[in-house]
RONUGU-559180 format. One record per residue: x, y, z of N, C-alpha, C, CB in turn; residue number from 1. Coordinates in nm, 2 decimals. Each point is the difference from the previous one (the first is absolute). Last residue first. Glycine has a CB too. Example, Ala and Ser with C-alpha at 12.3 -4.5 7.8 and 13.67 -1.06 7.14 Angstrom:
BEGIN
     n_xx     n_yy     n_zz    ca_xx    ca_yy    ca_zz     c_xx     c_yy     c_zz    cb_xx    cb_yy    cb_zz     n
     1.28    -0.22     0.71     0.09     0.11     0.00    -0.08     0.11     0.08     0.12    -0.06    -0.22     2
    -0.09    -0.51     0.21    -0.09     0.12     0.00     0.09     0.12     0.00    -0.19    -0.12     0.12     1
//
This chain:
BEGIN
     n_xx     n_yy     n_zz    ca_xx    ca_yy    ca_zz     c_xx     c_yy     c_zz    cb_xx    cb_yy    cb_zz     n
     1.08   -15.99   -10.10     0.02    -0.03     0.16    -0.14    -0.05     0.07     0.19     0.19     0.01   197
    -0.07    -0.06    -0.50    -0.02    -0.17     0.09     0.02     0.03     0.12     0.09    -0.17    -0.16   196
    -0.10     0.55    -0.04     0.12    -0.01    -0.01    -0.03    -0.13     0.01     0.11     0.20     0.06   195
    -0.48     0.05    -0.12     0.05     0.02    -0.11     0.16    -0.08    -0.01    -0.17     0.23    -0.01   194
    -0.12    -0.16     0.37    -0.09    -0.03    -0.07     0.06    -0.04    -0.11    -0.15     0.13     0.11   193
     0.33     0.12     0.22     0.03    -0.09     0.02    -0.04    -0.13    -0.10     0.01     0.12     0.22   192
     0.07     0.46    -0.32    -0.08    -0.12     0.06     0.04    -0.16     0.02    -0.15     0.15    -0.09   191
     0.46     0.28    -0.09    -0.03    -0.12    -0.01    -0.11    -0.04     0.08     0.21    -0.03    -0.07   190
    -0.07     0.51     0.13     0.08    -0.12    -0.01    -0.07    -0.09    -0.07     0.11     0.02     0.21   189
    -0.33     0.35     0.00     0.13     0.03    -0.12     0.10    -0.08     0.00    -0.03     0.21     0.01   188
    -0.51    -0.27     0.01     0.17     0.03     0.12     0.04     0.05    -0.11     0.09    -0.20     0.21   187
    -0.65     0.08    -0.29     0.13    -0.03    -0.01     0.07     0.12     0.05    -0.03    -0.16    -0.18   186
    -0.40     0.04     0.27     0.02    -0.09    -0.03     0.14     0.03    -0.10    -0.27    -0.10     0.06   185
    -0.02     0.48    -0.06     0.01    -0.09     0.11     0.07    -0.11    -0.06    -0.21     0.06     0.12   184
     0.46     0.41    -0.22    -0.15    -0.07    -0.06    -0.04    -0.16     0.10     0.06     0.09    -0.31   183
     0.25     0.31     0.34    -0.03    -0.04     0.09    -0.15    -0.07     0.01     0.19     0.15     0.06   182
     0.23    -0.04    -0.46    -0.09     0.11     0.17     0.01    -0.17     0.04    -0.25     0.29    -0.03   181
     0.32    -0.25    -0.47    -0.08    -0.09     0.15    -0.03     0.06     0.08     0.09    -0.16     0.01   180
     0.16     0.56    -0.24    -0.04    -0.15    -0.11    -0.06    -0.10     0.08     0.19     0.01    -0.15   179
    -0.04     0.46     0.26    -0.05    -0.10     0.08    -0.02    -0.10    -0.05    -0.06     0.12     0.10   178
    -0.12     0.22    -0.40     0.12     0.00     0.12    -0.03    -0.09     0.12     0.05     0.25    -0.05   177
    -0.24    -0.44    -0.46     0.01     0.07     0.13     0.11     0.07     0.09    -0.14    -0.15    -0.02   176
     0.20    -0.15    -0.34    -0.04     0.11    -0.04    -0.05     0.11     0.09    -0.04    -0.14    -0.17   175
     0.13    -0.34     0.28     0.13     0.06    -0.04    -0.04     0.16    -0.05     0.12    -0.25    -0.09   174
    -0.49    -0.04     0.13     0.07     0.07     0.11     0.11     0.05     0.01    -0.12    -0.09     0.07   173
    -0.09    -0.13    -0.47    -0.05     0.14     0.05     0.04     0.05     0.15    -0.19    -0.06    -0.15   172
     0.39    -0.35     0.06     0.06     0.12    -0.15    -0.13     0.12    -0.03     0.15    -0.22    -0.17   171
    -0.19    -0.16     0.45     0.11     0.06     0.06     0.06     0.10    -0.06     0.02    -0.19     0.07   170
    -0.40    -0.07    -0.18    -0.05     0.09     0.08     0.10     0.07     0.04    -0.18    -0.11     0.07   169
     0.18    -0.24    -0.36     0.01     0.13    -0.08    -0.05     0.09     0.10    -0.04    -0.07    -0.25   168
     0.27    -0.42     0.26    -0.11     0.07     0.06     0.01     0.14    -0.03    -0.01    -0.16     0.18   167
     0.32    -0.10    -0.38    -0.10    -0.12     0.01    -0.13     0.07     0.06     0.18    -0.19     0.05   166
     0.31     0.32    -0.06    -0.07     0.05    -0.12    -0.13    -0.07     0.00     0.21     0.05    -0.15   165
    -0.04     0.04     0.63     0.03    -0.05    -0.12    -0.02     0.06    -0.10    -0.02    -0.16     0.08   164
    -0.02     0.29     0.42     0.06     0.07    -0.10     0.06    -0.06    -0.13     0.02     0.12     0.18   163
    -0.12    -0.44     0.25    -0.07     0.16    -0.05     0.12     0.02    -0.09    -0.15     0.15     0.24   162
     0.18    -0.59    -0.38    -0.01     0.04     0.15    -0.06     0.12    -0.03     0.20    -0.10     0.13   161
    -0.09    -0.41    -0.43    -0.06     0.12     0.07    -0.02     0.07     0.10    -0.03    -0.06    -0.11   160
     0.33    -0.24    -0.24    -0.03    -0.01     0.13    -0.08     0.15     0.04     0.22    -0.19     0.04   159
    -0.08    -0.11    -0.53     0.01     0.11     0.08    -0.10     0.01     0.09     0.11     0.09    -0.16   158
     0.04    -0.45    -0.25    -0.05     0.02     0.09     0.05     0.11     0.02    -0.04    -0.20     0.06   157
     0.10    -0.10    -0.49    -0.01     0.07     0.05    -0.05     0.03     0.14     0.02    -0.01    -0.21   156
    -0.02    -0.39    -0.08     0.06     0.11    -0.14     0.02     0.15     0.08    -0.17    -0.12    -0.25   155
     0.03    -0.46     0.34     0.01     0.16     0.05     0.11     0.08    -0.08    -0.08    -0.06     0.24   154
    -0.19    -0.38    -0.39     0.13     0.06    -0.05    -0.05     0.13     0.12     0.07    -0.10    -0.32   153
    -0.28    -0.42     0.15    -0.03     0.14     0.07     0.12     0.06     0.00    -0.18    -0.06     0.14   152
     0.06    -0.33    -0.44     0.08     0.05     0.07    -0.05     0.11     0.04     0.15    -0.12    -0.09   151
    -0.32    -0.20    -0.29    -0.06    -0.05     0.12     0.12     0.10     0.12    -0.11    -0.30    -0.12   150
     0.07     0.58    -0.27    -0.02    -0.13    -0.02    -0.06    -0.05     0.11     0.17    -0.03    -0.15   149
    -0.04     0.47     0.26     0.08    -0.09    -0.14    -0.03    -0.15    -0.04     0.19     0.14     0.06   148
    -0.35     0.35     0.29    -0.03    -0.14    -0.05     0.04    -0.06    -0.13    -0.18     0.04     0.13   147
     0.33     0.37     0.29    -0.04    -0.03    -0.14    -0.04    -0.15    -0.03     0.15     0.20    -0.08   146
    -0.19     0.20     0.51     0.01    -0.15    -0.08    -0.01     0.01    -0.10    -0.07    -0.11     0.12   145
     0.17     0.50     0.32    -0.06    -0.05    -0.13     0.09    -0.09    -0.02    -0.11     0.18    -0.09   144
     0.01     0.01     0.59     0.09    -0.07    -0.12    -0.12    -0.01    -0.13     0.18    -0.19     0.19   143
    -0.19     0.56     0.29    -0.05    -0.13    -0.08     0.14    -0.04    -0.11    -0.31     0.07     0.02   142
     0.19     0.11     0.55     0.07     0.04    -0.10    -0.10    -0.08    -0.16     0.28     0.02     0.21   141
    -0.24    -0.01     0.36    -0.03     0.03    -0.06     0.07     0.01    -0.17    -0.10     0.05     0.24   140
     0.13    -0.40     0.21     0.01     0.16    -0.06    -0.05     0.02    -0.12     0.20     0.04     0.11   139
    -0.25    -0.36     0.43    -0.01     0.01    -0.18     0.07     0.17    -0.01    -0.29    -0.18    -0.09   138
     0.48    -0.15     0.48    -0.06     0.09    -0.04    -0.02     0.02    -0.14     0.07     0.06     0.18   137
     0.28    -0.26     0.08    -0.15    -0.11    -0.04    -0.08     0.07    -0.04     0.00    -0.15     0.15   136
     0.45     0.28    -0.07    -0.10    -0.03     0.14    -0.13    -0.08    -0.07     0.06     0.25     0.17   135
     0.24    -0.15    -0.48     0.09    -0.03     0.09    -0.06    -0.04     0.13     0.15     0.15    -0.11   134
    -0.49    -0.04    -0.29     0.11     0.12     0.08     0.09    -0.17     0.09    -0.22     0.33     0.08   133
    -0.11    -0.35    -0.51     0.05    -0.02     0.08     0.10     0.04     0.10    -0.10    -0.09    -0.12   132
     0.02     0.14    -0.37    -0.07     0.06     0.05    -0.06    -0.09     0.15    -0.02     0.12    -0.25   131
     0.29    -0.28    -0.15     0.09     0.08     0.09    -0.10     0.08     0.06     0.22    -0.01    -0.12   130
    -0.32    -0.36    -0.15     0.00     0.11    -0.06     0.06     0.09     0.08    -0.16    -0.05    -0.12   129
     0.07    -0.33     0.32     0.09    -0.03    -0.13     0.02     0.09    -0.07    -0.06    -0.18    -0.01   128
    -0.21     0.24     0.42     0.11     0.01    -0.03     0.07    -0.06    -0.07    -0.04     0.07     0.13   127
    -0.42    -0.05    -0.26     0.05     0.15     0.03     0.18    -0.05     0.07    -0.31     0.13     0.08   126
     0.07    -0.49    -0.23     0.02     0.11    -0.12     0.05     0.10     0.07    -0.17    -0.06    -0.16   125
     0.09    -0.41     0.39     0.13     0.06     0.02    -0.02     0.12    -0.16     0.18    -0.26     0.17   124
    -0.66     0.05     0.09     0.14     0.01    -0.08     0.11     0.06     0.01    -0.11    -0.03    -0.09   123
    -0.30     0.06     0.36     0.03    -0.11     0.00     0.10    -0.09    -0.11    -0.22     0.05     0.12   122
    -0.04     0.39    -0.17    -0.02    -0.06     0.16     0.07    -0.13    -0.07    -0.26     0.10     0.17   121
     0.19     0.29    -0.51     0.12    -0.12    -0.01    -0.02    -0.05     0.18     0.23     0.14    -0.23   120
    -0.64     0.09    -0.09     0.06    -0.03     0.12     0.13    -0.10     0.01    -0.24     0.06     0.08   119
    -0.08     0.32    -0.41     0.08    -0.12     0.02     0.05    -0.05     0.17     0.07     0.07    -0.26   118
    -0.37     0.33    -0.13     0.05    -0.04     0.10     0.03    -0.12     0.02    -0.08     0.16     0.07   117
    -0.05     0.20    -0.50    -0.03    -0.09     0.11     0.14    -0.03     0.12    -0.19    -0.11    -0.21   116
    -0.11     0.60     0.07     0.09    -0.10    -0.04     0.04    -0.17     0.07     0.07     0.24    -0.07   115
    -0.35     0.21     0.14    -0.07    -0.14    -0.11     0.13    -0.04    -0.06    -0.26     0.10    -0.09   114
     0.08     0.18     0.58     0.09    -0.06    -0.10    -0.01    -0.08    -0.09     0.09     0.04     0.13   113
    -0.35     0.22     0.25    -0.04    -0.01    -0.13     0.13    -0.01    -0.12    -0.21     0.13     0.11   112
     0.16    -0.15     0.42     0.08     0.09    -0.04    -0.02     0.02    -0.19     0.18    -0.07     0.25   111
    -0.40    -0.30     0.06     0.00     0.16     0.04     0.05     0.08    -0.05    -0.03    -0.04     0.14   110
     0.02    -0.35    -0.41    -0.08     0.02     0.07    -0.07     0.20     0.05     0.13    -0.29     0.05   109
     0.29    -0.01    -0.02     0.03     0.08    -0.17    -0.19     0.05     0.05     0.24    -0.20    -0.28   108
    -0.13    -0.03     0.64     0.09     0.12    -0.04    -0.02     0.09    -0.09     0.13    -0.12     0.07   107
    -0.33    -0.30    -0.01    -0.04     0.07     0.08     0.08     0.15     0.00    -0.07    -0.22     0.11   106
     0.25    -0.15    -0.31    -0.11     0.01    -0.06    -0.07     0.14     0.06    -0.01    -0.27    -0.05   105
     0.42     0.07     0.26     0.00     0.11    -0.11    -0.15     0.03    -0.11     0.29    -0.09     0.00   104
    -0.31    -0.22     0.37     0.05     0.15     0.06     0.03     0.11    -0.14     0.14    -0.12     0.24   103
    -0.24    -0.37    -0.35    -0.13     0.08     0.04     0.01     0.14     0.08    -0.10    -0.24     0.00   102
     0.48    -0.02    -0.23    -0.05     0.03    -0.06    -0.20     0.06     0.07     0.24    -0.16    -0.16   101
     0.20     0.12     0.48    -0.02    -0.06    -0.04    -0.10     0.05    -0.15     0.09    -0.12     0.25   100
     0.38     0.37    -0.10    -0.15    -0.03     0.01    -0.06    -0.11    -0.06    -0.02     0.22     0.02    99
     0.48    -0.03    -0.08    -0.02    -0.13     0.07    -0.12    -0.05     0.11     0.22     0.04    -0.06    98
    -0.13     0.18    -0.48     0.04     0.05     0.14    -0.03    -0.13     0.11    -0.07     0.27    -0.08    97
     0.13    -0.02    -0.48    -0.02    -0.13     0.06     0.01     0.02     0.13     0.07    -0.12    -0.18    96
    -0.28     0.31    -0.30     0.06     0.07     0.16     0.04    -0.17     0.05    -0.22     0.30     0.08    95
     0.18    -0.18    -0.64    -0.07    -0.03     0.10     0.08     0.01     0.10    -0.15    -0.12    -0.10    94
     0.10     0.21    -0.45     0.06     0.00     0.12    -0.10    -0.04     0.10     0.17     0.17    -0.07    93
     0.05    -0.19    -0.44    -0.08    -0.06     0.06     0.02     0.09     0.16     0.00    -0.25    -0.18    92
     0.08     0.51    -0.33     0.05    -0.13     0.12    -0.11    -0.03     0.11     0.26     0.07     0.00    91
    -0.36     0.30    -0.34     0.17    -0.03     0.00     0.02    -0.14     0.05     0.06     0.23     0.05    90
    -0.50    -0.05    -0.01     0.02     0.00    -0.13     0.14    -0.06    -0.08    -0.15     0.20     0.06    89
     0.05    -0.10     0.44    -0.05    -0.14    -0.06     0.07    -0.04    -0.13    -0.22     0.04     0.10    88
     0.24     0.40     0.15     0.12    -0.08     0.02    -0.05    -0.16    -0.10     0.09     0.13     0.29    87
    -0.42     0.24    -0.26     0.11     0.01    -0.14     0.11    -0.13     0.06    -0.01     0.34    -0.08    86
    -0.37    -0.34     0.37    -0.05    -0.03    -0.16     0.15     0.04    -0.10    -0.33     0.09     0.06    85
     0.43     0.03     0.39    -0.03    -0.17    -0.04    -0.06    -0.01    -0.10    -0.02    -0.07     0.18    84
     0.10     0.49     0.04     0.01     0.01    -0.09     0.02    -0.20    -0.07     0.08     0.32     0.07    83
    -0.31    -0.14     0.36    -0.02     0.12    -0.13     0.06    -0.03    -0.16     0.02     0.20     0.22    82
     0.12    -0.40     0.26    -0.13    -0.06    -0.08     0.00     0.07    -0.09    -0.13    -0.07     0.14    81
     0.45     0.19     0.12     0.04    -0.09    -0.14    -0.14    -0.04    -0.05     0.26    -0.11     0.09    80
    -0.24     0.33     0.33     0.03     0.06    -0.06     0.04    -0.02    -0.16     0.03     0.06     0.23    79
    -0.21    -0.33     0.14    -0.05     0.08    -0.02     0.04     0.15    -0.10    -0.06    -0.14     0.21    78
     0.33    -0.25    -0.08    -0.06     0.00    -0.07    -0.13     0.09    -0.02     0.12    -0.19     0.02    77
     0.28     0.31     0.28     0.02     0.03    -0.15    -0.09    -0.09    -0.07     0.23     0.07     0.02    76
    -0.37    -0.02     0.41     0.03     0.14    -0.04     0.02    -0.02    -0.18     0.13     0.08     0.29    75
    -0.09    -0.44     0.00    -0.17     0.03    -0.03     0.02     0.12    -0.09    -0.12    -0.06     0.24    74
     0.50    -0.07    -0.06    -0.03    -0.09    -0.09    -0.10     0.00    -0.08     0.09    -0.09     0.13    73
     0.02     0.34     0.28     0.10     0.04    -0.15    -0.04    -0.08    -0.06     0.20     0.09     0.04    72
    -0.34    -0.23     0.35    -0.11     0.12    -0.03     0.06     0.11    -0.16    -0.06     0.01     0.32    71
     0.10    -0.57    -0.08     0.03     0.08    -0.06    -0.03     0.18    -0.05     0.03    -0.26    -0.02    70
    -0.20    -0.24     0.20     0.05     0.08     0.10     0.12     0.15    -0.06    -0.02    -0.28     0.16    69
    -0.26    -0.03    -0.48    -0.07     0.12     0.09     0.04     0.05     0.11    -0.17    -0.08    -0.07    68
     0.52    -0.10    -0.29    -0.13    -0.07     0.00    -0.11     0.12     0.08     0.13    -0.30     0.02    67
     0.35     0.29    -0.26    -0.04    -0.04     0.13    -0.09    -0.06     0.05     0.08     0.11     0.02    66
     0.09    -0.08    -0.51    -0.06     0.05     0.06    -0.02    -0.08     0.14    -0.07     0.10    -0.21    65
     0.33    -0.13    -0.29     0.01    -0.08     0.12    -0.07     0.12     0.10     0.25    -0.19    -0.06    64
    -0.36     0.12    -0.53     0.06     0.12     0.14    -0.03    -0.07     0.15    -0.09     0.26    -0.14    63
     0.16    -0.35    -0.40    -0.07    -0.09     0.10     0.07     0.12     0.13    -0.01    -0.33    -0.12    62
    -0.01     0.25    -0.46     0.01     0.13     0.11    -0.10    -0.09     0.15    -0.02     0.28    -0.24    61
     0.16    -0.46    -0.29    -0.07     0.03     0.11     0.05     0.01     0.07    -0.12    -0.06    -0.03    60
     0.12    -0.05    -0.50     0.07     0.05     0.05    -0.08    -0.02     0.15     0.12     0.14    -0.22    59
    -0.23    -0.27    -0.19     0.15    -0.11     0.02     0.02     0.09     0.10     0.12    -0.11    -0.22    58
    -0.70     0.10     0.15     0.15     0.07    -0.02     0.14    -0.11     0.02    -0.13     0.25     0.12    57
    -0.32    -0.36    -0.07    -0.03     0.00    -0.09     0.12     0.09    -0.06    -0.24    -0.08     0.06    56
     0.19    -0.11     0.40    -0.09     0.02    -0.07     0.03     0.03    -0.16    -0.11     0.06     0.22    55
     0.37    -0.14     0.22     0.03     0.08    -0.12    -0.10     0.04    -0.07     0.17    -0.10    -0.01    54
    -0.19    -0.19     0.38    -0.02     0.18     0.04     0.01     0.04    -0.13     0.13     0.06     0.25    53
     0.00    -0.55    -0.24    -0.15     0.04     0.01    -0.02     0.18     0.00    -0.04    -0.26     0.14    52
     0.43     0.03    -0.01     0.00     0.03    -0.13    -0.12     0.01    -0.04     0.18    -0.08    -0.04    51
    -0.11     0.03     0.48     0.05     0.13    -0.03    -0.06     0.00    -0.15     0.24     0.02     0.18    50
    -0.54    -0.29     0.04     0.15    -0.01    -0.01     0.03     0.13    -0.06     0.03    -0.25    -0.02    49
    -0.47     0.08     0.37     0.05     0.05    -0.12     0.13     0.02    -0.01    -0.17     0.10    -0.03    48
    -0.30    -0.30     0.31     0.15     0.00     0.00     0.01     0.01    -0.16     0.07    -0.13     0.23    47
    -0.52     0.34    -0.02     0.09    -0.12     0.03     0.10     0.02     0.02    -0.08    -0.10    -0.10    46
    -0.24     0.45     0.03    -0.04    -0.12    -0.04     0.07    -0.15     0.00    -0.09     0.18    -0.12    45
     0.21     0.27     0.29    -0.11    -0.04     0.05    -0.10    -0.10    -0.07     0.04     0.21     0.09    44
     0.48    -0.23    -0.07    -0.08     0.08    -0.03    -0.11    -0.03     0.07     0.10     0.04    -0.20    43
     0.40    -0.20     0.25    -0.12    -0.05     0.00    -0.06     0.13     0.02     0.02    -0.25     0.07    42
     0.49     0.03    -0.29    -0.11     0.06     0.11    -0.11    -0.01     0.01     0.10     0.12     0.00    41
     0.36    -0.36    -0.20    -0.11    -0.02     0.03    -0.08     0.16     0.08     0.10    -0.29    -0.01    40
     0.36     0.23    -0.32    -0.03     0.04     0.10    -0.15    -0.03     0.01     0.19     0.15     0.01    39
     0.22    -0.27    -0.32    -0.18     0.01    -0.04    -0.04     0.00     0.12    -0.04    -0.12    -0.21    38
     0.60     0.27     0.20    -0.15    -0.08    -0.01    -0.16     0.02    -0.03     0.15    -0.06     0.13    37
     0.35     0.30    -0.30    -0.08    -0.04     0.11    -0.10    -0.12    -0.06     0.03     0.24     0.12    36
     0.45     0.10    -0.31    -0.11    -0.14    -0.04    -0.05     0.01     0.17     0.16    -0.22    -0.24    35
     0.08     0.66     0.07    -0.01    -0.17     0.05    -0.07    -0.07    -0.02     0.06     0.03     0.11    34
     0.20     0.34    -0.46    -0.09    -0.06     0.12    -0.02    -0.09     0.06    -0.06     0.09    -0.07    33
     0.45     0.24    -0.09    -0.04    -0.06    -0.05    -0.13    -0.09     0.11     0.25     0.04    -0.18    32
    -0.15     0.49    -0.04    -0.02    -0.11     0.12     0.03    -0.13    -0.06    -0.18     0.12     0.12    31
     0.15     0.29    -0.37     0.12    -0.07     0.01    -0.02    -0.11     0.11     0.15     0.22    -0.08    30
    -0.45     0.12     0.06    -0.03    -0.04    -0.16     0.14    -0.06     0.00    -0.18     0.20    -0.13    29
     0.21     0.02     0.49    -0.12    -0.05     0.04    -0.04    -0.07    -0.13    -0.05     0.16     0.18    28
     0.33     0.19    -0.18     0.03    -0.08     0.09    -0.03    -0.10    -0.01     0.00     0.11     0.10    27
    -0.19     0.23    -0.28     0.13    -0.09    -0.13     0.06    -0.08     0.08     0.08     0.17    -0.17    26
    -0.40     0.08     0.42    -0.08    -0.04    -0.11     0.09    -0.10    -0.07    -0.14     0.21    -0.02    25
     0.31     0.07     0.30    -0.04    -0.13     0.10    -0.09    -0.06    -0.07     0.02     0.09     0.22    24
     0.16     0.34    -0.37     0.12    -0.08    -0.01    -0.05    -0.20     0.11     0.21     0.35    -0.02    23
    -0.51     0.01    -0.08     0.03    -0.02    -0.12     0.11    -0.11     0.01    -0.08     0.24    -0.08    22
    -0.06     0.01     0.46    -0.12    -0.15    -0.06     0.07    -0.05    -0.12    -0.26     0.09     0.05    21
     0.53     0.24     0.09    -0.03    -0.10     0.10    -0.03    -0.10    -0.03    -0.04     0.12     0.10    20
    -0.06     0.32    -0.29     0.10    -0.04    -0.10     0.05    -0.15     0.08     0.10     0.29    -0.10    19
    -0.40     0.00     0.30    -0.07    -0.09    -0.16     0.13    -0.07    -0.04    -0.22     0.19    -0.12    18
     0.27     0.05     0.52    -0.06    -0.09     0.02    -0.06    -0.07    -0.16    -0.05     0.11     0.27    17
     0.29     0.27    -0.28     0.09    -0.09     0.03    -0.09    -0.15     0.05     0.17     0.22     0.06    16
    -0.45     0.20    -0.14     0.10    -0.10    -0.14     0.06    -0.08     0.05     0.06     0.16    -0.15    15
    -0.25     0.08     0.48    -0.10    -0.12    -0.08     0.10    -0.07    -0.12    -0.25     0.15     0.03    14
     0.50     0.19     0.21    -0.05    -0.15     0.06    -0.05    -0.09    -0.09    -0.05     0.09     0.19    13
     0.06     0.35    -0.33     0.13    -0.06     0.01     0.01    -0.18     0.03     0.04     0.27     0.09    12
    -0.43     0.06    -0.01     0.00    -0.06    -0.15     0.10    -0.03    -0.02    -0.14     0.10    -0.09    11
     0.17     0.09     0.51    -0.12    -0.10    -0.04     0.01    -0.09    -0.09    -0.12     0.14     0.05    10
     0.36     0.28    -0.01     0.08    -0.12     0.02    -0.04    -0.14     0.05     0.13     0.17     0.03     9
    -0.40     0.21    -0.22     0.17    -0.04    -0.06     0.03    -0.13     0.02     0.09     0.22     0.04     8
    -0.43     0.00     0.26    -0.07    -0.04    -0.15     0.09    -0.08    -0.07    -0.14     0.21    -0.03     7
     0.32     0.06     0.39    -0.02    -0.13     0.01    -0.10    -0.09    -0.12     0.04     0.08     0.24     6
     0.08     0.37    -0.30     0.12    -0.05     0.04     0.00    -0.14     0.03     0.04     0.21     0.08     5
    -0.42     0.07    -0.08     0.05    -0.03    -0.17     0.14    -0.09    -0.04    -0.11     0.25    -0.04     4
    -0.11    -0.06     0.50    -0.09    -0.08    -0.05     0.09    -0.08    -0.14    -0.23     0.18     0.09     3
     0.60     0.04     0.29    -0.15     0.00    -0.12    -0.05    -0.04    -0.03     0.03     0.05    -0.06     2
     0.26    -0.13     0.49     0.01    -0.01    -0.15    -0.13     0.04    -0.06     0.17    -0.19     0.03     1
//
């Protein structure tokens, strides 16, 4: 097929993919939400409640993260750092994972992450939020919160794997011939990393 031919039926797709969001946007603005708990975790300064994260927004973005046995996990905050000063502006956010707060300290650290971090060790948040595999296994993914008074409200979630909207490395290698190949550290399947297994 022709350069110009596929260009076409490229820009075919993409549309169909906008027109998608659009229809998972009006979706999604019809929810009705859940109520949760004032979930305890613990920072590098203590213990903190979910409704605390909000800071100074009704809204927050909490991304369920593997933690450091994770190498996709690393991958997509390293890649989200860059734009955390604008996600702020909008909503509250923070990582939650089942590292203790001096591993993840050490982390953000090496990898120069300036967003903050949380540790659900020893709470039921990640699988009450359905990020818990069947085997016990964490997964990846995040939920947003809205805050109504004294009531937390999930208003949303999606599960993350390769080739999300979440990690923008997958959408320069889609571009590539060969789109991934035979980049390190990922198959052409699912990593285990990513399934709770």
């Amino acid at each position: 097929m022709k350069y110009t031919d596929v260009n076409g039926k490229l820009a075919d797709y993409r549309s169909q993919i906008a027109a998608i969001r659009e229809q998972m946007r009006e979706t999604l603005a019809g929810v009705e939400p859940q109520p949760v708990a004032d979930y305890e975790f613990v920072d590098s300064q203590g213990k903190v409640r979910l409704s605390e994260l909000f800071g100074e927004h009704e809204d927050l973005i909490v991304v369920h993260n593997m933690g450091v046995t994770c190498s996709h996990c690393t991958l997509w905050a390293d890649g989200y750092n860059g734009i955390h000063q604008h996600v702020v502006t909008r909503a509250g956010f923070v990582v939650s994972s089942p590292d203790r707060p001096s591993v993840q300290q050490r982390m953000a650290e090496t990898r120069g992450w300036k967003f903050p971090m949380v540790s659900h060790e020893g709470n039921s948040f990640a699988r009450d939020m359905g990020y818990v595999s069947p085997k016990g296994g964490w997964m990846p993914g995040l939920s947003v919160f809205r805050r109504e008074g004294d009531s937390i409200l999930r208003v949303s979630d999606t599960g993350f794997n390769p080739g999300d909207d979440f990690c923008v490395l997958w959408h320069f290698f889609d571009m590539l011939p060969g789109g991934i190949g035979a980049w390190p550290g990922v198959t052409a399947t699912v990593p285990s990393c990513c399934t709770g297994h």
